[in-house]
C-alpha positions as CSV (number, residue, x, y, z in Angstrom):
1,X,-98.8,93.8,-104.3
2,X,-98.3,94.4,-108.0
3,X,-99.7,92.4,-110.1
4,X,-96.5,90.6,-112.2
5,X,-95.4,91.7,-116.0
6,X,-97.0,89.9,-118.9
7,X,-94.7,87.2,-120.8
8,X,-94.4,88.0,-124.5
9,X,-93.0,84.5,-125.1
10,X,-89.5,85.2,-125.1
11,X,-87.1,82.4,-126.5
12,X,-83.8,84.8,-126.1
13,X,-81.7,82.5,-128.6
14,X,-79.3,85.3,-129.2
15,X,-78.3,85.6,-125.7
16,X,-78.6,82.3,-125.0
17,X,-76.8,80.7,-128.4
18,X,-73.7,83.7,-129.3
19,X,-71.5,83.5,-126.5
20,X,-69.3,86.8,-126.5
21,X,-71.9,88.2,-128.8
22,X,-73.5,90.6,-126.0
23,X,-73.7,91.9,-122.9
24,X,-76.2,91.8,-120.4
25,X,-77.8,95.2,-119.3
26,X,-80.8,96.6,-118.1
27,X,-82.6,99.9,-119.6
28,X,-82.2,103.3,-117.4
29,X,-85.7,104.4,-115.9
30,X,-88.1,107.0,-117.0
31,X,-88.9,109.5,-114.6
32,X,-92.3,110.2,-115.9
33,X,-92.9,107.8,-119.0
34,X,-96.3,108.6,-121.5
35,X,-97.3,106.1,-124.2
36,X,-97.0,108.1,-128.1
37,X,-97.4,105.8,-130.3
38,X,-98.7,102.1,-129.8
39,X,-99.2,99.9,-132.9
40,X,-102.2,97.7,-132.2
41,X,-102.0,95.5,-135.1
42,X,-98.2,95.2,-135.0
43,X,-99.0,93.6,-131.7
44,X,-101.8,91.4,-132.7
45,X,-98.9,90.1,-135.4
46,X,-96.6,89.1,-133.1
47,X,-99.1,87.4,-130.5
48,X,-98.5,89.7,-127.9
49,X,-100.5,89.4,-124.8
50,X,-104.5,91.0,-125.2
51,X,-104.4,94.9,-123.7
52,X,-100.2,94.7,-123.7
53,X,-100.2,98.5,-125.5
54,X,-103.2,99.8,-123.1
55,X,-103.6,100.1,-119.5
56,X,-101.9,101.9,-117.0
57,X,-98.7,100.0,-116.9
58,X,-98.0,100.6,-120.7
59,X,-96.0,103.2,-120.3
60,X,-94.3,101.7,-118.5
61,X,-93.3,98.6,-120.0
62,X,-92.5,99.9,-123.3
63,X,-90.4,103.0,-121.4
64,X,-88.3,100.1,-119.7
65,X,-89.5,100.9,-116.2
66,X,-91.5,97.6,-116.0
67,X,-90.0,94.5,-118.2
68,X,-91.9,91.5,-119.6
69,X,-91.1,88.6,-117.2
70,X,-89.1,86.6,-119.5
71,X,-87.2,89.5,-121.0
72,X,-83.0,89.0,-121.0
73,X,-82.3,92.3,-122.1
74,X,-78.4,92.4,-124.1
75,X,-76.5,95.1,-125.7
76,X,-75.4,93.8,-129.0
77,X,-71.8,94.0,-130.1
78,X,-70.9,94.5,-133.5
79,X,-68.3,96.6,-135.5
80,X,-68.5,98.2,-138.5
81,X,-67.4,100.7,-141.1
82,X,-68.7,104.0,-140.9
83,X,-68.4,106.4,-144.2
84,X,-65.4,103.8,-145.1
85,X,-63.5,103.9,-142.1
86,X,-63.6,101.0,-139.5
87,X,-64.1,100.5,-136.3
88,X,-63.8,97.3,-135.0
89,X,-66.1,97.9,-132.1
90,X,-69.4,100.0,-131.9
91,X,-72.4,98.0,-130.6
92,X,-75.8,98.9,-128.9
93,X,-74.9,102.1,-127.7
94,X,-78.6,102.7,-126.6
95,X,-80.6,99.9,-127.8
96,X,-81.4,96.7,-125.6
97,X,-83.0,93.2,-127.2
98,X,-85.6,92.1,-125.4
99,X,-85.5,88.9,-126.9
100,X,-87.2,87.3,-129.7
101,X,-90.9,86.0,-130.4
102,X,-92.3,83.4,-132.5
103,X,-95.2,85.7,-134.0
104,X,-98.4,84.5,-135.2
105,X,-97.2,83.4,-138.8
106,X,-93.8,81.2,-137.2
107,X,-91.2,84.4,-138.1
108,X,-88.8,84.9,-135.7
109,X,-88.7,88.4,-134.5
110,X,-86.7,90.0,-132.5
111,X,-88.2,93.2,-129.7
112,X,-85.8,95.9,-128.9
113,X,-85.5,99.4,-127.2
114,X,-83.7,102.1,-128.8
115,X,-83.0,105.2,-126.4
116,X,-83.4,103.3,-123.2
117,X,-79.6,105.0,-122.0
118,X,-76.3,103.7,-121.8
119,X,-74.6,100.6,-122.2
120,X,-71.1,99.3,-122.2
121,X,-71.5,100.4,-125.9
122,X,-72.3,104.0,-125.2
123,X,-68.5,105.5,-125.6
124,X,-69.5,109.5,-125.2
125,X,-73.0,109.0,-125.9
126,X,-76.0,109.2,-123.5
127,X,-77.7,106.4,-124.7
128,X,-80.9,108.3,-124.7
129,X,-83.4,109.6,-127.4
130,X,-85.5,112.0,-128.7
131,X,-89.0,112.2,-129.4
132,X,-88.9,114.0,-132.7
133,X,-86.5,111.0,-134.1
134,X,-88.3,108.2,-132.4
135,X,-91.6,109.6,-134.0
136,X,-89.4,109.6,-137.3
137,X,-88.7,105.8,-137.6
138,X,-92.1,105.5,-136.4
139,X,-93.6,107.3,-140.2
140,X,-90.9,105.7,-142.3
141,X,-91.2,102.3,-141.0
142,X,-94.9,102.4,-141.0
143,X,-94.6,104.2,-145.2
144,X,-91.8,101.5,-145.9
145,X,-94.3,98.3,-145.0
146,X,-97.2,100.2,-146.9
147,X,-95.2,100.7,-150.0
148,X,-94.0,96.7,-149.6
149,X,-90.5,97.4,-148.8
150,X,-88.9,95.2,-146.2
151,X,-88.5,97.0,-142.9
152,X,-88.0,96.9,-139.5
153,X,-91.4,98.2,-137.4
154,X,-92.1,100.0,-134.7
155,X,-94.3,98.6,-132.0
156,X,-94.4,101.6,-129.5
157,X,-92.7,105.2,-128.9
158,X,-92.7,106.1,-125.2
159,X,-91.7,109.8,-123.8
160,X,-89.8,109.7,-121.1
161,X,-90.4,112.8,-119.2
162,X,-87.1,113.8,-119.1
163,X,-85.2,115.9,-121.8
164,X,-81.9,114.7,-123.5
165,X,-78.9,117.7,-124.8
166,X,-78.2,117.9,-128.6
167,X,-78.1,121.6,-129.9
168,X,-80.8,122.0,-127.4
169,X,-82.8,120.6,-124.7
170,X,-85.3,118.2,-125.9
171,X,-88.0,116.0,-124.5
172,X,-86.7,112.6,-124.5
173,X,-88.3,108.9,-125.6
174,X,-87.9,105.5,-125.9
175,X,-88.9,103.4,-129.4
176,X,-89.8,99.5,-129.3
177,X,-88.7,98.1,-132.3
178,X,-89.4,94.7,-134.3
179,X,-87.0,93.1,-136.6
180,X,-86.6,89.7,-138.0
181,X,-83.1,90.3,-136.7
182,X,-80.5,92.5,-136.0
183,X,-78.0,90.3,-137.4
184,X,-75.5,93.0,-139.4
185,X,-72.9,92.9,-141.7
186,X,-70.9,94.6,-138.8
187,X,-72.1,91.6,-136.5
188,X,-69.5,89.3,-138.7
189,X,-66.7,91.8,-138.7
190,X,-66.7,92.0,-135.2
191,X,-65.8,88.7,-134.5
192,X,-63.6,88.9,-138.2
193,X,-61.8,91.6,-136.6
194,X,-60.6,89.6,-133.8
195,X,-59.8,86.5,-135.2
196,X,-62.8,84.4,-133.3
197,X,-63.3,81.7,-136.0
198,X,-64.9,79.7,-133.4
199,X,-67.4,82.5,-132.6
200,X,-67.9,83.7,-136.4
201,X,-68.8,80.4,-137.1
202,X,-71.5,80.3,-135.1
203,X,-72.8,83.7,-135.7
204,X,-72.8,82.2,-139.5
205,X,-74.6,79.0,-138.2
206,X,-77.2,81.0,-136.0
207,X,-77.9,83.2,-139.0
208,X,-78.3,80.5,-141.2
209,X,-80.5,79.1,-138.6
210,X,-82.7,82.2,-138.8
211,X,-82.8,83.1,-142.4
212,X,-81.7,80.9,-144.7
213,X,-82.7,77.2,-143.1
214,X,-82.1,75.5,-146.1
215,X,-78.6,75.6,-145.9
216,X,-78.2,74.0,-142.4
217,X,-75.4,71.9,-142.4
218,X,-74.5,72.1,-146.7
219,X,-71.4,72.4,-147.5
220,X,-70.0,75.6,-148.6
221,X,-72.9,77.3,-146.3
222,X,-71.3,80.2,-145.8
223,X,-71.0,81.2,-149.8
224,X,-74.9,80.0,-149.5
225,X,-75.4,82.6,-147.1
226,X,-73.1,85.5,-149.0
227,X,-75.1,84.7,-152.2
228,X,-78.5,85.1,-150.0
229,X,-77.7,87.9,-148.4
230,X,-76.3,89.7,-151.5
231,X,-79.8,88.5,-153.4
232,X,-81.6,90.0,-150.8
233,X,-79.7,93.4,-150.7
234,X,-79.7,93.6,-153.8
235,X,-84.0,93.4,-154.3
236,X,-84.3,95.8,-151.3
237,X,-81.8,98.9,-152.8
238,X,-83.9,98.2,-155.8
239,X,-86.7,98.6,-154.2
240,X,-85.4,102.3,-152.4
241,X,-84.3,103.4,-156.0
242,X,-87.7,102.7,-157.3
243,X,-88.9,105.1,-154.6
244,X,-86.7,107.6,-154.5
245,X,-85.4,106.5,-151.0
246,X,-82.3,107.9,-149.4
247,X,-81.1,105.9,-146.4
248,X,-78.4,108.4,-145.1
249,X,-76.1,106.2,-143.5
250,X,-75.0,102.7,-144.8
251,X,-72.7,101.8,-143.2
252,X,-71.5,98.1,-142.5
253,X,-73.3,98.1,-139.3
254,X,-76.6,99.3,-140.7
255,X,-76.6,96.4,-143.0
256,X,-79.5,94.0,-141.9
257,X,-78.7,90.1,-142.8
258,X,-82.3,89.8,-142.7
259,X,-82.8,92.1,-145.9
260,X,-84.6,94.3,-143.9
261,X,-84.3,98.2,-144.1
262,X,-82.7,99.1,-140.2
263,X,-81.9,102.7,-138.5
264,X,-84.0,105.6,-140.0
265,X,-81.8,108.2,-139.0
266,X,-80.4,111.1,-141.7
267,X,-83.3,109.1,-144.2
268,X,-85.0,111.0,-146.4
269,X,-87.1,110.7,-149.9
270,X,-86.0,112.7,-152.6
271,X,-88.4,115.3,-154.4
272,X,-87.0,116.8,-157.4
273,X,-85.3,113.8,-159.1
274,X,-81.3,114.0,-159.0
275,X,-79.0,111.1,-158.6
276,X,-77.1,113.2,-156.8
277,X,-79.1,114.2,-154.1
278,X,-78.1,114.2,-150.6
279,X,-79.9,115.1,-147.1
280,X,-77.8,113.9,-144.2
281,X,-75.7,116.6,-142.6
282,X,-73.4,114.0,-141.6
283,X,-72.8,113.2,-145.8
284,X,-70.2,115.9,-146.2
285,X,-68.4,113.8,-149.4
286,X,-72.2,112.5,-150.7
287,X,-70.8,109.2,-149.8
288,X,-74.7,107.8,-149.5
289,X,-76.5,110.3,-152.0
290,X,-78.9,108.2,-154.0
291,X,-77.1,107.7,-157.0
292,X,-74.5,105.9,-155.1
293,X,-76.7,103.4,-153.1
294,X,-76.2,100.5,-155.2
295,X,-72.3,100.5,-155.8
296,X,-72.0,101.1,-151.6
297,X,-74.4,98.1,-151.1
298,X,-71.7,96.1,-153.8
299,X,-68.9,97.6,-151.6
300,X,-70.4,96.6,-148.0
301,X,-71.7,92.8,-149.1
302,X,-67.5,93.1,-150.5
303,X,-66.8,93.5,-146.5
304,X,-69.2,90.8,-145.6
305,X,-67.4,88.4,-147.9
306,X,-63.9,88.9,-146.5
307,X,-65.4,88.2,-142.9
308,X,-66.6,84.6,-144.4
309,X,-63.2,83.8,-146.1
310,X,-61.2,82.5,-143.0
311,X,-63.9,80.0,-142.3
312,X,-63.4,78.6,-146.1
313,X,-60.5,78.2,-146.3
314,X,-57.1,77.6,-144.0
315,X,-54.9,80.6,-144.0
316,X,-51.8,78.3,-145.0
317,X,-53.6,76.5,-148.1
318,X,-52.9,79.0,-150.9
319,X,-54.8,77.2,-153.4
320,X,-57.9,76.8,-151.5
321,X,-57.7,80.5,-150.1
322,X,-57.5,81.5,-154.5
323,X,-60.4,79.4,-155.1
324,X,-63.0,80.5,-152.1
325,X,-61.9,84.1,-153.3
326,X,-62.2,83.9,-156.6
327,X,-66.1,82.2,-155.9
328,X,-66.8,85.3,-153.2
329,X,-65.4,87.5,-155.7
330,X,-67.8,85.9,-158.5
331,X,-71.0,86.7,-156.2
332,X,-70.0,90.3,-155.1
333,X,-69.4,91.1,-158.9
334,X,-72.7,90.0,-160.0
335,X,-74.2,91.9,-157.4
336,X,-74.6,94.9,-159.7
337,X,-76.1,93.5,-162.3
338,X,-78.7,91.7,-159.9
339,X,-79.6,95.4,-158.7
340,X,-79.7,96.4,-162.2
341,X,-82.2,93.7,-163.1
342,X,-84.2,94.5,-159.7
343,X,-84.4,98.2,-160.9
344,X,-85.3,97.3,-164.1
345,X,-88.1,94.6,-163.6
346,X,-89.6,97.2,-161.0
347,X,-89.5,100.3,-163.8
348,X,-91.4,98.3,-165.9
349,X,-94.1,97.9,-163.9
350,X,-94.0,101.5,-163.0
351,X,-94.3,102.0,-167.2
352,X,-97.2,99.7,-166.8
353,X,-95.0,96.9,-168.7
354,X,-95.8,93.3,-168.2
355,X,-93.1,91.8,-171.0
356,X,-89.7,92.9,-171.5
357,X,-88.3,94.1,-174.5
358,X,-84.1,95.0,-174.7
359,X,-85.1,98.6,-175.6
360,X,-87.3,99.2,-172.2
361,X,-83.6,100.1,-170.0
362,X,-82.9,103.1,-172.6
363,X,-86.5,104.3,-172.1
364,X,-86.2,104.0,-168.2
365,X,-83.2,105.5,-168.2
366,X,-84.5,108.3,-170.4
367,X,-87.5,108.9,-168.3
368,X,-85.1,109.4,-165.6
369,X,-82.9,111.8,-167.7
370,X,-86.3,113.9,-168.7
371,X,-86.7,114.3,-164.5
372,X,-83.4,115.4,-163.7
373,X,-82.9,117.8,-166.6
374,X,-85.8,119.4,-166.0
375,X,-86.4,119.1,-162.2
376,X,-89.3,117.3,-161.9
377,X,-90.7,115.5,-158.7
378,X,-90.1,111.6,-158.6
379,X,-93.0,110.5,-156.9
380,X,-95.5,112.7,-158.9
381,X,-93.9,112.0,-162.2
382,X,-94.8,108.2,-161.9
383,X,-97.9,108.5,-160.6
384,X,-98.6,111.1,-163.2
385,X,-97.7,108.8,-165.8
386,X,-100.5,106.7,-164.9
387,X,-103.0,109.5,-165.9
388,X,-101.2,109.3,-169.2
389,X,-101.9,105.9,-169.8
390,X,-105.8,107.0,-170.1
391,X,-105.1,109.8,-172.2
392,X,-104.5,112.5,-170.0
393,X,-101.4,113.5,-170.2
394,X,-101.9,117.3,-169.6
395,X,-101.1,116.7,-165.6
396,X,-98.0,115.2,-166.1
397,X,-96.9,117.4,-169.2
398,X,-97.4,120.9,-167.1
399,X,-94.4,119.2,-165.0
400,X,-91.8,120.1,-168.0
401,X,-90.8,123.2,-168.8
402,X,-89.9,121.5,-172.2
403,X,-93.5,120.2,-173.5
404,X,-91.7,118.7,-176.7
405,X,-89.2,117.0,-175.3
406,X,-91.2,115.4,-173.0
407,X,-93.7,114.4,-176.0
408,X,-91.5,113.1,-177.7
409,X,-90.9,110.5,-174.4
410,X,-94.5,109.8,-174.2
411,X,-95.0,109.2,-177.9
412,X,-92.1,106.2,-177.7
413,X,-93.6,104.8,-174.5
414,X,-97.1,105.1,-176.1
415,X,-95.6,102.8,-178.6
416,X,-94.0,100.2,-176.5
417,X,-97.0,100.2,-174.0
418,X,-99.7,99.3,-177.2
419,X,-96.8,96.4,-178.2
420,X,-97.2,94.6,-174.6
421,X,-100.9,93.8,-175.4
422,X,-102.2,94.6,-172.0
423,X,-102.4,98.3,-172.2
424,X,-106.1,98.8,-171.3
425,X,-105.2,97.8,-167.8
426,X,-101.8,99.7,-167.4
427,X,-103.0,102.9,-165.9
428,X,-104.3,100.6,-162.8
429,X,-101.3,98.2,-162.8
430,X,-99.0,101.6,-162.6
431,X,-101.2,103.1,-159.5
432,X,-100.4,100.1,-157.6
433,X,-96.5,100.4,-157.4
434,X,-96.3,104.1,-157.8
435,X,-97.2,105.7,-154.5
436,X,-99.0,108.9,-154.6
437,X,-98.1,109.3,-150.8
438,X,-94.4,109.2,-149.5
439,X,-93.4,110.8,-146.5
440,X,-92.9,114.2,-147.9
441,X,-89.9,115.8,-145.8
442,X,-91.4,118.9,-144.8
443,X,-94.5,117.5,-143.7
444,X,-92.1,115.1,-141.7
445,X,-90.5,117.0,-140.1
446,X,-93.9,119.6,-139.7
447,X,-95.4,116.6,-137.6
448,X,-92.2,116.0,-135.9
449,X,-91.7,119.6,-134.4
450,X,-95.5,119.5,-133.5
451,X,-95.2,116.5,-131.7
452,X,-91.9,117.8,-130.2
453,X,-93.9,120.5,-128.9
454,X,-96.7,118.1,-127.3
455,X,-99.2,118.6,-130.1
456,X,-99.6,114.8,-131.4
457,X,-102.3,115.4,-134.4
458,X,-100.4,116.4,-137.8
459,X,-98.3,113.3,-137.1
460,X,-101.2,111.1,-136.6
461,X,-102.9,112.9,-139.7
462,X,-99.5,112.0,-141.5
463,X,-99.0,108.2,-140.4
464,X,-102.5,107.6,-141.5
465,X,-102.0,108.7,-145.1
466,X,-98.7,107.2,-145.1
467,X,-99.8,103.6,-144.3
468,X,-102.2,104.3,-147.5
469,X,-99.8,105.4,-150.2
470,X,-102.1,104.3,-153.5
471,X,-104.9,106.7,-152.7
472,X,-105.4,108.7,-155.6
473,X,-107.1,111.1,-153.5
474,X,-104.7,111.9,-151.9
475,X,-103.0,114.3,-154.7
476,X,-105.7,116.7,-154.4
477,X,-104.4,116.9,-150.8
478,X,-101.4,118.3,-149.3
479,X,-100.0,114.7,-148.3
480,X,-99.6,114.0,-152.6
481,X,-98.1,117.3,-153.3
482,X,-94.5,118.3,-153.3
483,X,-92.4,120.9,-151.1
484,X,-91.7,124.1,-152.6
485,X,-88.5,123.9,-154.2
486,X,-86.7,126.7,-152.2
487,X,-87.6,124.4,-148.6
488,X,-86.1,121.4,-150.4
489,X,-82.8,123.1,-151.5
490,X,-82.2,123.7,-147.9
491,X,-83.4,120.7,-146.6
492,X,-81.5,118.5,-143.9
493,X,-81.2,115.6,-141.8
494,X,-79.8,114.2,-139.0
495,X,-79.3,111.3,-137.1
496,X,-80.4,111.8,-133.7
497,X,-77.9,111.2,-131.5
């Protein structure tokens, strides 16, 4: 007899508290499932049971085959606008929560499958995965925690055995993923869209619940939540600008509650700075290019605030409707500035700043001007910039083709730095936000064809140096250096499905 599943402690709130919120489904086997990827100490976190990502039933459990005993696995429903067009119902077209665990710190986190085949959700999909962008969320995840930017996790990538169609056959896989939630701005327009006040109000109670405790049972919760949410969207584009991060794809329904960054599909990091720049093959109009990130985070939290309105105010009292929007409208316009101030409080530290001075915006945004005008690499730049604050400056300098104008730069922030009266100590304050690893997109997607191919090693070489992005070292390496600028200029993404 087989020995039974391990319990991971499931509490399944989601299924058990959002009536109409889900459906209940169960993953499609895996003919022949092989463990990947296995995050140990993503598992220790969340209090997993001992040996859970080792043994022979590994596989699979995390391929679906095999289910933790108190599992409930649900297909989400949400809707969601997608490159500005809605659709009022999308869902978990091949994802499945597991449920949610209590980990080891008291967080709430949800488990969930992504390519485990198709649910009620599916329309024309499969429902099914591929290895290659399984493997994907697995280094960008894993680089976003490193660098200290909220993120979803991945807990295990399984292969499948079988192979899913896209252009080509290709061998397929399932990814675990951790969350604090998967509570999305589309998760509020889908009950918006069909007029369930009684069900949006308790998908804005149960997220309340989950996030933002302190406003159980306040009056005007639900502006509380829009102003948390926005506060929290607002730090984490900041925190992708500050990076050079290009998230491909945000639409409504990849819009985590939680603040979290959710769904590394058409993602990439830019190289050569350029507000401009795009990487997603699905971005035809450069809807998501970087430049634009924080005006389409102002425009989705917009969406999030006119799912909130009908449960403010009663659609025959015109006075009160004016007032709740003129208060929703307040937050959404101060959203900008917020990310402004984000940006700004995170550009000083990359300048090695500790005090802030009304000139130090215009020599950010300058700095940033110098890049794109003369094509210079983001990531290196800043952590070049670092060297400068010792006194070498020739590495960074032999960057520009224009040497003077670029002095010129150096010689104001020289300036500002010796007025903050800590600038012994800049150099290693600026090494500790300014990565001199990011997951460089043709090393990506190097490890990912490897692995597609069966040979595992340059993305385990690559996942290693991403989860430590402050090693100096590193730049003498091929991990710190950029691509050549002719594989950048054709470089793509895509999303997977």
């Amino acid at each position: 007899m087989k020995p039974p599943m391990p319990r991971f402690g499931f509490d399944n709130s989601y299924a058990r508290d959002l009536p109409g919120a889900s459906v209940a489904w169960q993953p499609s086997p895996a003919p022949a499932p092989r463990l990947l990827f296995a995050n140990a100490a993503l598992a220790d976190e969340l209090g997993l049971p001992p040996g859970v990502l080792e043994g022979p039933d590994a596989a699979a459990l995390f391929a679906g085959n095999l289910l933790p005993e108190d599992a409930q696995p649900i297909a989400q429903a949400y809707a969601g606008h997608q490159f500005g067009g809605f659709s009022p119902q999308l869902g978990d077209g091949r994802a499945l929560l597991l449920g949610e665990v209590v980990d080891r710190a008291g967080r709430r986190r949800d488990i969930a499958f992504k390519g485990s085949g198709r649910t009620p959700f599916s329309r024309s999909g499969d429902g099914k995965a591929a290895v290659g962008p399984m493997l994907r969320e697995v280094l960008i995840g894993e680089a976003m925690h490193a660098l200290g930017i909220p993120t979803t996790r991945a807990l295990a990538v399984v292969a499948t055995g079988e192979p899913v169609r896209r252009e080509t056959a290709l061998p397929g896989a399932v990814l675990t993923r951790v969350a604090a939630s998967h509570l999305r701005v589309g998760t509020c327009q889908f009950f918006a869209a069909r007029g369930d006040l009684d069900g949006l109000r308790r998908l804005v109670d149960y997220t309340i619940a989950r996030h933002d405790p302190e406003l159980i049972g306040q009056p005007g919760r639900e502006l509380g939540l829009l102003r948390a949410v926005a506060r929290r969207q607002a730090r984490l584009i900041a925190q992708w600008m500050n990076v050079g991060f290009i998230h491909g794809v945000m639409n409504t329904d990849n819009v985590a509650l939680s603040g979290e960054t959710i769904d590394y599909g058409p993602c990439a990091f830019m190289e050569a700075y350029d507000p401009a720049a795009v990487f997603s093959s699905i971005d035809h109009g450069g809807r998501y290019a970087y430049g634009n990130q924080p005006a389409i985070a102002q425009w989705n939290l917009a969406r999030f605030a006119e799912t909130l309105l009908p449960l403010l105010a009663d659609e025959d009292d015109e006075p009160a409707i004016e007032r709740v929007v003129a208060e929703a409208t307040a937050i959404i316009d101060k959203v900008a500035d917020r990310l402004d101030a984000e940006r700004l409080a995170g550009q000083r530290r990359k300048l090695g700043l500790t005090t802030d001075e009304p000139g130090d915006a215009a020599l950010a945004a300058d700095w940033l001007t110098l890049l794109h005008t003369q094509s210079v690499d983001f990531t290196l730049a800043w952590r070049l910039l670092a060297g400068a604050a010792e006194g070498r400056p020739e590495p960074l300098r032999d960057q520009f083709r224009d040497r003077d104008a670029v002095d010129a730069w150096l010689s104001r922030w020289r300036e500002r730095l010796a007025r903050d009266g800590a600038a012994e100590a800049a150099a290693a304050r600026m090494r500790r936000v300014s990565p001199a690893v990011i997951p460089r997109n043709h090393l990506v997607e190097a490890a990912l064809q490897a692995a597609t191919a069966g040979d595992l090693q340059p993305f385990h070489a690559l996942l290693a140096r991403l989860r430590e992005p402050w090693d100096e070292a590193a730049l003498a390496t091929p991990f710190g250096q950029p691509a050549p600028v002719e594989v950048t200029a054709a470089y793509r993404t895509f999303c997977g499905t």
